[in-house]
Structure formats: structure tokens, C-alpha cells
C-alpha positions in Angstrom: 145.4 82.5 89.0 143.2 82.8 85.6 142.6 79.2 85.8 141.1 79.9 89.3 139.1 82.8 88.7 137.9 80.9 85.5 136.8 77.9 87.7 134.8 80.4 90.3 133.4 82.2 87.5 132.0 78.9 86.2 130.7 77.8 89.8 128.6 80.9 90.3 127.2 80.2 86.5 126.4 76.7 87.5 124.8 77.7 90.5 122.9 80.7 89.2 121.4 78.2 86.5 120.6 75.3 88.9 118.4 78.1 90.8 116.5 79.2 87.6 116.0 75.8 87.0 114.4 75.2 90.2 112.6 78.7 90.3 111.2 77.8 86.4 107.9 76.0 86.4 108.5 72.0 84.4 106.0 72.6 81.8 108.5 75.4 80.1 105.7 78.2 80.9 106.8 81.2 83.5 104.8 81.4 86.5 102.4 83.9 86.1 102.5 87.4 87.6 99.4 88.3 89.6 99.0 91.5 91.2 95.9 92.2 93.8 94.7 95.7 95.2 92.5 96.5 97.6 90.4 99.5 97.9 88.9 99.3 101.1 84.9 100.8 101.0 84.9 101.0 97.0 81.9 102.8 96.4 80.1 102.3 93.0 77.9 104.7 93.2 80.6 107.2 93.2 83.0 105.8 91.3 80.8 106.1 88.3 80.3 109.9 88.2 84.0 110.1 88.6 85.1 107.5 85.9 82.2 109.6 83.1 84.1 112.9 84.0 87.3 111.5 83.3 88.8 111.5 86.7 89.8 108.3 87.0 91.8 107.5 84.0 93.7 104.7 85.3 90.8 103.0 86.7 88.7 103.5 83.5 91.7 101.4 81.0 91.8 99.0 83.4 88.0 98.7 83.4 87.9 98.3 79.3 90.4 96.4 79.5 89.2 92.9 81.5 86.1 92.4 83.5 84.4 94.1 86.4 81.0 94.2 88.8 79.8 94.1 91.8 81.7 91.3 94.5 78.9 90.0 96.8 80.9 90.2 100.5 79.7 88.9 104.0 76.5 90.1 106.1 77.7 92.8 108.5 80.7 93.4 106.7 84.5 95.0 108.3 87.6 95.0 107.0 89.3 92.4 109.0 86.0 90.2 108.7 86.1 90.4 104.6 89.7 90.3 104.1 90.2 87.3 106.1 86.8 86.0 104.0 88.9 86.5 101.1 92.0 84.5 102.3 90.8 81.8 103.4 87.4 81.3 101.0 85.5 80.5 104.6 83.3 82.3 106.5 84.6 84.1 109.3 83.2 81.8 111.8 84.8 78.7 110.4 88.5 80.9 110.1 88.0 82.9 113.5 88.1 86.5 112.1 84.8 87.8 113.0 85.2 91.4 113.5 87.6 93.6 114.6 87.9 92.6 118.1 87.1 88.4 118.6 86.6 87.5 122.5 87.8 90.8 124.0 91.3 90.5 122.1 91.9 93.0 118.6 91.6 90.8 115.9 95.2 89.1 114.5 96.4 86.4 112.5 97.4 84.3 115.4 93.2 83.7 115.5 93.0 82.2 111.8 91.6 78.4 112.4 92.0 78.2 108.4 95.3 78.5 106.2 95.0 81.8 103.9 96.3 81.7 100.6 99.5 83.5 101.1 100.7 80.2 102.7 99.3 77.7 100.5 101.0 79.9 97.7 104.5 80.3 99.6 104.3 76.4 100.2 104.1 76.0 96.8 107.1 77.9 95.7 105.6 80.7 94.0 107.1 84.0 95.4 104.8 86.2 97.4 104.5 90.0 98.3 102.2 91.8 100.7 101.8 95.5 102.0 99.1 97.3 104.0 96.8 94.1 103.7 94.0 94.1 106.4 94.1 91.8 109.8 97.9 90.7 108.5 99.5 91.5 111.8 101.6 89.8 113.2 102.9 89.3 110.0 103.7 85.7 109.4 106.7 83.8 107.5 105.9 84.0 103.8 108.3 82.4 100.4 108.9 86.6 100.2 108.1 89.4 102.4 104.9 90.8 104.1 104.3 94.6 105.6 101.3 94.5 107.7 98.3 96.7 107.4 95.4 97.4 109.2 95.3 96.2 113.0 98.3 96.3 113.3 99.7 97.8 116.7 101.7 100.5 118.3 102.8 103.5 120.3 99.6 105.1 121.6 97.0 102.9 120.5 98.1 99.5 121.9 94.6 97.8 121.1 95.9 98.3 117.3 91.9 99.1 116.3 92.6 101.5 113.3 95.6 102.8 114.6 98.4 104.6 112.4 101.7 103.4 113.8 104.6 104.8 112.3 107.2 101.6 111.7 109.3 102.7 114.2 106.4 102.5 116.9 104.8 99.0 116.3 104.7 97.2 119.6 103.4 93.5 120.5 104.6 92.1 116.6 106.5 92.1 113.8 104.8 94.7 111.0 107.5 93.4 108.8 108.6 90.0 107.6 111.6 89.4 107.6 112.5 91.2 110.5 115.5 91.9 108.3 113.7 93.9 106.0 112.9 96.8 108.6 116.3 98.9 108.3 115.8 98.5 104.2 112.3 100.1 104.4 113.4 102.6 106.6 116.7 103.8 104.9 114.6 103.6 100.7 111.1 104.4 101.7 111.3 106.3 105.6 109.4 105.4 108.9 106.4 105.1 107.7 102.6 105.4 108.8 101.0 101.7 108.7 97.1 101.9 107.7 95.2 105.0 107.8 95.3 107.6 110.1 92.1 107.1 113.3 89.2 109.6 112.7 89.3 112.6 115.4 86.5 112.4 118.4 83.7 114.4 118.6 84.8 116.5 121.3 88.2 117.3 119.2 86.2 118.6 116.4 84.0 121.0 118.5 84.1 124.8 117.9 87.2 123.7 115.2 85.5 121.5 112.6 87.6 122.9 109.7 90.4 123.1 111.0 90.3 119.7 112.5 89.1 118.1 109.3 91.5 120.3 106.7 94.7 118.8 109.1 92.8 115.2 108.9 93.0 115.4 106.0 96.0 116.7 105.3 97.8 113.6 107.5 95.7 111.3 105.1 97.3 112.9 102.0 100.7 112.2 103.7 99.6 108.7 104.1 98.5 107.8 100.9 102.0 109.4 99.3 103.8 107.1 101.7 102.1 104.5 101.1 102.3 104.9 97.3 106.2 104.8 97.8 106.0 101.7 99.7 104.4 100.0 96.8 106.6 101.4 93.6 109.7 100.5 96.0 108.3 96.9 96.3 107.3 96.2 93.4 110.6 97.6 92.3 113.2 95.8 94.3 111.3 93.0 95.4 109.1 91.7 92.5 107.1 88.6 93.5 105.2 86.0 91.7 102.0 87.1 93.7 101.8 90.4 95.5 98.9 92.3 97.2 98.5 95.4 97.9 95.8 97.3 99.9 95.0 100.9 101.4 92.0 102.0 103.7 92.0 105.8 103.4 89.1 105.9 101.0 86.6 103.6 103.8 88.2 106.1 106.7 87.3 109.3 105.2 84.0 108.0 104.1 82.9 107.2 107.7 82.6 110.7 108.8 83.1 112.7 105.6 80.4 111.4 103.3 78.7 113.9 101.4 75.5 113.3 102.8 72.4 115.5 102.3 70.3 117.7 105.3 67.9 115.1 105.6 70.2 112.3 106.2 70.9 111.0 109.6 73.8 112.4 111.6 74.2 115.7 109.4 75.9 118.6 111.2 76.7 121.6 108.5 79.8 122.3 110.9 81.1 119.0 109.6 79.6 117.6 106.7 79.4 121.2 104.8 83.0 121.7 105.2 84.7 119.3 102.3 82.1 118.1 99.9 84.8 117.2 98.0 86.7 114.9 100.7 85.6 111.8 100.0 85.6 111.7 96.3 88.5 112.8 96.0 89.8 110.1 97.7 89.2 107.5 94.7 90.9 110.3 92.3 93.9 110.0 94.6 93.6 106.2 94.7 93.6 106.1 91.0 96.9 108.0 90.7 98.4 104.8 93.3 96.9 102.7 90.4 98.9 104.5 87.7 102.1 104.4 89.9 101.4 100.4 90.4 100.4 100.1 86.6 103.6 100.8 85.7 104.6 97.4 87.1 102.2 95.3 84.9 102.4 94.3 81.4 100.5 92.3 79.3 101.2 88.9 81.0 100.1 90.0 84.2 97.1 89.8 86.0 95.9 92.7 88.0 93.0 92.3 90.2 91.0 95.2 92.1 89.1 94.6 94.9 86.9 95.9 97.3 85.9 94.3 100.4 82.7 95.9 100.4 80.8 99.2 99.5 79.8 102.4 102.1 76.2 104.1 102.5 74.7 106.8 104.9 73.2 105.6 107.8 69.6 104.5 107.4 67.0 102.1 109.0 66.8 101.1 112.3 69.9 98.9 113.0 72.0 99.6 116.0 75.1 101.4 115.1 78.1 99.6 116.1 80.6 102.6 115.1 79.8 104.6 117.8 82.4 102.6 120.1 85.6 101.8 119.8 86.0 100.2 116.4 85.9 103.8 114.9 87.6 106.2 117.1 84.9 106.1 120.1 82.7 109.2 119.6 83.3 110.1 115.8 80.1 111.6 114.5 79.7 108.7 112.0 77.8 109.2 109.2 77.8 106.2 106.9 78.6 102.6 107.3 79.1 99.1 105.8 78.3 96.7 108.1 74.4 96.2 107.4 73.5 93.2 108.2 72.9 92.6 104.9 75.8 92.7 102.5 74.1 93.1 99.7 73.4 96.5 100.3 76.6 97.2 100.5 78.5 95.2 97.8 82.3 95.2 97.2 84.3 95.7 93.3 86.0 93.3 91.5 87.9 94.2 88.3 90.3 92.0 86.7 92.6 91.8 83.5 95.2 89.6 82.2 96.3 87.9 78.7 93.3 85.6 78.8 90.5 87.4 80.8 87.8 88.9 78.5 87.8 92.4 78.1 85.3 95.7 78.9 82.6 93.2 80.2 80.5 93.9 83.3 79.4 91.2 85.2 75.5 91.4 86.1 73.8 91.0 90.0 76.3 88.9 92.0 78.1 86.9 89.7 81.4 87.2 92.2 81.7 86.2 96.0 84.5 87.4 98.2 85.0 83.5 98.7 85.5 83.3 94.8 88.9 85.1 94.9 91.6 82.7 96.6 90.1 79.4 94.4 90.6 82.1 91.3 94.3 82.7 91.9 94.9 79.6 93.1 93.6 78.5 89.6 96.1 80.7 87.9 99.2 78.9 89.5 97.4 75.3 88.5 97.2 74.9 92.4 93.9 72.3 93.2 91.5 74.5 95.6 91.9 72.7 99.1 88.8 71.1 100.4 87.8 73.5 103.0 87.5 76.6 100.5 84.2 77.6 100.4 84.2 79.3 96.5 84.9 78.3 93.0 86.9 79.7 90.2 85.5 82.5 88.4 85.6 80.5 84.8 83.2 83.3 83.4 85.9 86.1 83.7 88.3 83.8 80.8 87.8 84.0 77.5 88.4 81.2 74.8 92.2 81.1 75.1 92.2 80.5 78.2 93.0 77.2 79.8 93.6 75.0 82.9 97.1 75.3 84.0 98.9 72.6 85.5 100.8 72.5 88.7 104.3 72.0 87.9 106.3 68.6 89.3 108.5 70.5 91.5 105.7 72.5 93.1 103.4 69.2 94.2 106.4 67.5 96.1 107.3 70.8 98.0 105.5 70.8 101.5 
């Protein structure tokens, strides 16, 4: 009987050491850890005020600690448009997310013409994780697991155009990959809300503007905290060489919440006087999401922060596509990304890791949305496939830095 349970003991040792083996890259270095967030609608030109009052603490040691700037996204920016940019590194006409609805059908990843990079990376072996991500639904088969975000569809709002499904209400998909996964979620983190909640009509915010918008806002508080357990219980139980992360709260509230001044297009006192402080206080709360993830990365990781582009009151003379369905149908919209020129409304990019320099700000447009897959690609020693549209961002490296090489094992897999 001893010799038995010896020779089973062995086995599983054997076993358990062949898999390292496999898992381990050849050149005897660990496979770095890279963790992505997105912010969606980072706004610079509030996040400053906020970091120089010391109310984004998190966000401010990440800042000094690695390299950040402006991110120079796509001409009439969205969500689904610029996280699909990001990807794929092509422009949304070559991978076949243009917008949030493409040919009468809500945008989905069944439309991609292009392969985005959490394929190329699961292909490759390297262990991937994604939650609340953009334009993600259906989720698709991944070398890990994938929650999906933003589009995603469900009781009550079958077109899925910024819908809030709760998990147990997603219809038309899978929101979670694998399907396995679903009763784990539920049972650890509870049935909860995917993406951010739709912004109230103007007809439900009449004569009851505050109390509309306190119970809006309210719903988005609940949100965020769910969300936030989502992400500690991922990154917890199911580490992953890669993982992304994203949340769109911050662009929803910012919509219709901006604190825009009398003179500004759209005001209405009964609305835009009521919480000032709403949409700041959105990146406070993001930052305390930061700290929460922060405390899964140490000095070997690299943590990236992005923003798929900026948010600014309405202005000029372009027509206003928010005023249909894309955002909620009649919501008294009072800012907007999708100018046809991106520039004015650029995205973040903040990074850090054990070779990227540190507290240097990266002048005019030094970064492209299209820049990010070839980067992280880069970090796994994976060549940039031919189709990719931008280049690895050298400049954010210091002098210890160099090329990795793709491991032996990882160019034969398929």
C-alpha cells in the first residue's frame, strides 16, 4: 500500500513538473506579467486638477512611476470603434468595427475581419484574462477566460447598445468564456451588472431631475463596486499572463453630467446644476479600482492605463449623433467624443514596468491607439503580424531594456 501511494505521489510530481516545464518560457526568463486598464472618456483636463489636490493618489504613483501622455485615437471616436482600433492595430474599416451599430446589426465580435491580440497571444501560449472590455461580446475562446463588456446584450435591451445586463439576463451570447465559468462568478462575485448602467430619457428626467440623477447615480456607484469585485476576484483566483481590464462609467456619466458652464450648449440648470460634482468624482472612484488592482502588481509587472479617447462639451457645428439611439435616444447630451477630429479629443496612456522609464510625459502625440497591441506583443518577444498598422513604443524603455525573444515552444504552437 505505501509502495503504491509512493508511486502515485511521484506521478502527480512528474506530471506537475512536465507542465511547468511546458508553461516556463526556454530562455529561463518568466513570462512577463502585463496588466491593461481602460478608462473609457479619460479626460485630462480634469484629471489634472484632481491629481494637484491629491485626489487621485493611486493614479498619481503610478504616474511618477513610468511614462504617460496624451494617446492620439481615431477621427470620430466610440468605444467599440477605438477598442477594436486597439486590438487589432487597424483601422476600423479594415477590422469591421466602425461604430456601435455596422449595417443595421449592434456591433460584435463576430464582425472582426482582423485577429485581435487576445488571440494571437492565447495562440502563443501566454495565459490571458479579460473583463468588462468594450465590443467583446460574444466572448470568444481564449488560452484563459473572457467576461464581456460593453455591447454586450440582454433582458430589456436586446439591441445590446449600452445596455446593463445583469449576468443572469444576457441573451443572444455567451458574456462568459468558458461557459463553465458562469456558476463560479455567480456563487464568489453575485449576478452582476455588465457595463454601465443606460443614461435616463429626457422625458424620465422631467419635473424629477434630482431625483432621477441622485438614483442614476446611485445604480452607477453599485456598478463600479461590482465591478471592482469582479476584478480583485480575477486577478485573485485566476491570474493570467496578460489580463485587461476596462469600465465605462466615467464616459456615461460625462455624457449628460458634465459640468458645463450657462453659456455652453445644451445647459438646463434643472440638470446640469444638480451634481457639479458627478463627473469628477467619477475618476476619484476609478482611482480607488486602481488601488484595489494595484495590489496585484509588483515590480515585474507591467501595468498599462488607457483611455480610448478624451470627452468635451458640445461645440461647433457638427451634427450630433448622440441624440439617437447610441446614447439612450433622447438624453439631453451635453458633451461628446466623437468629433470628427480626434485630436480634440485625445485618449491617456500611462505605463510602468521594470524597464520603462519613469515620471516622464510624453509631448504632442508621441502614442497612437494602433501603437498598443505591437507594444505588448513586443513584451512577450511575439513579431508584430504584417497587417498591424503601429509600431512598438521603443521611447517608453529605458537603457535596460531589451528585445525579448519568443521562446521555442511558443513559435511551433499554432
Amino acid at each position: 500500500m505505501v509502495k503504491k501511494y509512493l508511486l502515485v505521489v511521484f506521478i502527480v510530481q512528474l506530471l506537475a513538473a512536465y507542465s511547468l516545464a511546458q508553461a516556463a518560457p526556454k530562455n529561463g526568463k518568466p513570462r512577463p506579467h502585463v496588466v491593461v486598464i481602460g478608462v473609457n472618456g479619460m479626460e485630462w483636463d480634469f484629471i489634472r486638477p484632481l491629481l494637484l489636490r491629491g485626489e487621485m493618489p493611486n493614479l498619481s504613483r503610478v504616474l511618477h512611476s513610468g511614462v504617460y501622455g496624451k494617446l492620439r485615437t481615431v477621427g470620430s471616436p466610440n468605444c467599440p470603434k477605438v477598442y477594436s482600433a486597439i486590438a487589432t492595430s487597424t483601422p476600423p474599416e479594415q477590422n469591421g468595427i466602425t461604430g456601435f451599430v455596422v449595417g443595421g446589426i449592434t456591433a460584435n465580435t463576430n464582425m472582426l475581419k482582423q485577429e485581435p491580440l487576445w488571440s494571437i497571444l492565447s495562440k502563443q501560449g501566454i495565459t490571458v484574462g479579460m473583463a468588462n472590455v468594450p465590443a467583446t461580446f460574444p466572448v470568444m475562446p481564449v488560452n484563459g477566460y473572457m467576461v464581456s463588456g460593453m455591447l454586450t446584450r440582454g433582458k430589456e435591451c436586446e439591441d445590446g447598445v449600452l445596455c446593463s445586463p445583469k449576468l443572469s439576463e444576457v441573451q443572444g451570447g455567451d458574456a462568459v468564456y468558458p461557459k463553465s465559468m458562469v456558476s463560479e462568478l455567480q456563487a464568489n462575485v453575485g449576478d452582476f451588472y455588465i457595463d454601465c448602467a443606460r443614461m435616463p430619457s429626457a422625458n424620465e428626467l422631467k419635473g424629477k431631475e434630482t431625483e432621477v440623477i441622485d438614483a442614476w447615480l446611485n445604480k452607477v456607484a453599485v456598478i463600479r463596486s461590482q465591478q471592482t469585485k469582479l476584478f480583485d476576484y480575477l486577478l485573485t483566483h485566476h491570474p493570467t499572463d496578460f489580463t485587461m481590464l476596462a469600465q465605462s462609467c466615467e464616459d456615461r456619466v460625462g455624457h449628460w453630467l458634465y459640468p458645463i458652464q450657462p453659456h455652453n450648449a445644451g445647459f438646463n440648470p434643472k440638470v446640469n446644476a444638480v451634481r457639479l460634482d458627478a463627473f469628477p468624482s467619477q475618476y476619484v472612484a476609478f482611482d480607488k479600482v486602481l488601488g484595489k488592482v494595484l495590489e496585484h502588481v509588483d515590480a515585474s509587472t507591467y501595468l498599462l492605463i488607457l483611455s480610448d479617447h478624451g470627452i468635451k462639451p458640445l461645440r461647433e457645428f457638427e451634427e450630433d449623433p448622440h441624440m439617437h439611439m447610441d446614447h439612450g435616444g433622447t438624453t439631453p447630451v451635453v458633451a461628446k467624443h466623437d468629433f470628427a477630429d480626434g485630436d480634440d479629443v485625445p485618449g491617456g496612456f500611462i505605463m510602468m514596468g521594470p524597464d520603462v522609464k519613469k515620471n516622464v510625459r510624453l509631448m504632442g502625440f508621441s502614442a497612437s491607439v494602433f501603437d498598443i497591441a505591437p507594444t505588448i506583443l513586443h513584451l512577450y518577444g511575439i513579431p508584430q503580424p504584417p497587417q498591424m498598422k503601429g509600431h512598438v513604443l521603443a521611447q517608453v524603455f529605458d537603457d535596460s531594456h531589451t528585445t525579448p525573444k519568443l521562446s521555442a515552444q511558443n513559435t511551433n504552437q499554432k
